[in-house]
N, C-alpha and C positions, 0 to 999 in steps of 0.2 A: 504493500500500500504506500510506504513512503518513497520509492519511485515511482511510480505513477505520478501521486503530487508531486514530484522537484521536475519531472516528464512536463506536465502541466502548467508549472510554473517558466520552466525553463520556453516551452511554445508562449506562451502567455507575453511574456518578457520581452521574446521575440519579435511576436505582430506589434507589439505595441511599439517598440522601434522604430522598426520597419514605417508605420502609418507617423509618428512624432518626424522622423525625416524628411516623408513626403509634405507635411504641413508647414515643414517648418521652409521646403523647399517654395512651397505655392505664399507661404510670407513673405519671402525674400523678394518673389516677384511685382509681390504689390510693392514691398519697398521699393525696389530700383524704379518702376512707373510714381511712386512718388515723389521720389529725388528726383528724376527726371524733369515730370514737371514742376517741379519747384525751381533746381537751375535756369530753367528755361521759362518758368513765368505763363506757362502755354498749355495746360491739360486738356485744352478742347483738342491742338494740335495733337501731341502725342494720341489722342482715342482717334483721332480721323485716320491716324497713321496705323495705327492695329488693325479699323476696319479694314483700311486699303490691303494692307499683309492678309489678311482673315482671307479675303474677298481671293484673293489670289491662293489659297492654299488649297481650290475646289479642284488646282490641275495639278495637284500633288499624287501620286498612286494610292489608294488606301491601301495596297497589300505593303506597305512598307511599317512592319509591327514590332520595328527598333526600342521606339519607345516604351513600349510593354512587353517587351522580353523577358524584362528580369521577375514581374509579377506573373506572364502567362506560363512559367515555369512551374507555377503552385496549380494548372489548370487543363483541363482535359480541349475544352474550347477557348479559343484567345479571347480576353477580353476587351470590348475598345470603348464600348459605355456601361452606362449603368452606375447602380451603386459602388461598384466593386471600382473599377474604371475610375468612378470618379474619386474616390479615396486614394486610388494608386498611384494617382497621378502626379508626374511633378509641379506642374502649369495651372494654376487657373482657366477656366475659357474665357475666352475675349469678351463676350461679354460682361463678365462680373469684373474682367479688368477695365474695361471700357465705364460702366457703370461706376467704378471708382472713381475713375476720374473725373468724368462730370460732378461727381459730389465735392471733388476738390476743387472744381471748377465752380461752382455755386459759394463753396465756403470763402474761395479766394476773392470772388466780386462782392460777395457782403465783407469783407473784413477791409 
C-alpha cells in the first residue's frame, strides 16, 4: 500500500508540473505582449499585428503536430483542442491575447 501512494504521489507531483510550466509559459506570453505594448505606447497596434499573423496561419499545414508532441506522447489520439489541448498548451490563443490588449488599450486612454 505504501507504494502505490508514493506511485500516486510521485504521478500527482508530476502532472502538476508539467501543467505549472505550461501556465507559467502562456504568462510569460501575456507578459512580453505587455511590455511590448507599453515600450511602444501602441496595444491596439500590437493586437492588429496578431490578427494579421492569426489570419495568415490558415496556410500553415495542420499535420505539422510539433507543438504537441511532447503531451501527444501520454495519448493514443493526438490532441490539438479541447480541454486537454488547451491546458497543454504553451501559447495562449490570439484571441485572449488580442482581448488583453485592448483592455490595456482602454486602461491606457482613461489613465
Amino acid at each position: 500500500a505504501p507504494v502505490i501512494v508514493a506511485i500516486l504521489v510521485v504521478l500527482g507531483v508530476g502532472v502538476g508540473c508539467f501543467l505549472l510550466i505550461r501556465a507559467r509559459a502562456r504568462y510569460r506570453e501575456y507578459s512580453a505582449d505587455r511590455g511590448a505594448a507599453l515600450i511602444t505606447g501602441k496595444p491596439g497596434a500590437l493586437a492588429s499585428a496578431l490578427m494579421t499573423i492569426d489570419g495568415r496561419m490558415d496556410r500553415v499545414p495542420e499535420e505539422d503536430l510539433r507543438e504537441e508532441a511532447e503531451m501527444n506522447a501520454f495519448f493514443i489520439i493526438p490532441i490539438k483542442a479541447g480541454f486537454v489541448g488547451k491546458i497543454a498548451s504553451t501559447h495562449p490563443s490570439t484571441e485572449n491575447r488580442i482581448e488583453k490588449l485592448r483592455e490595456l488599450e482602454r486602461e491606457m486612454e482613461t489613465a
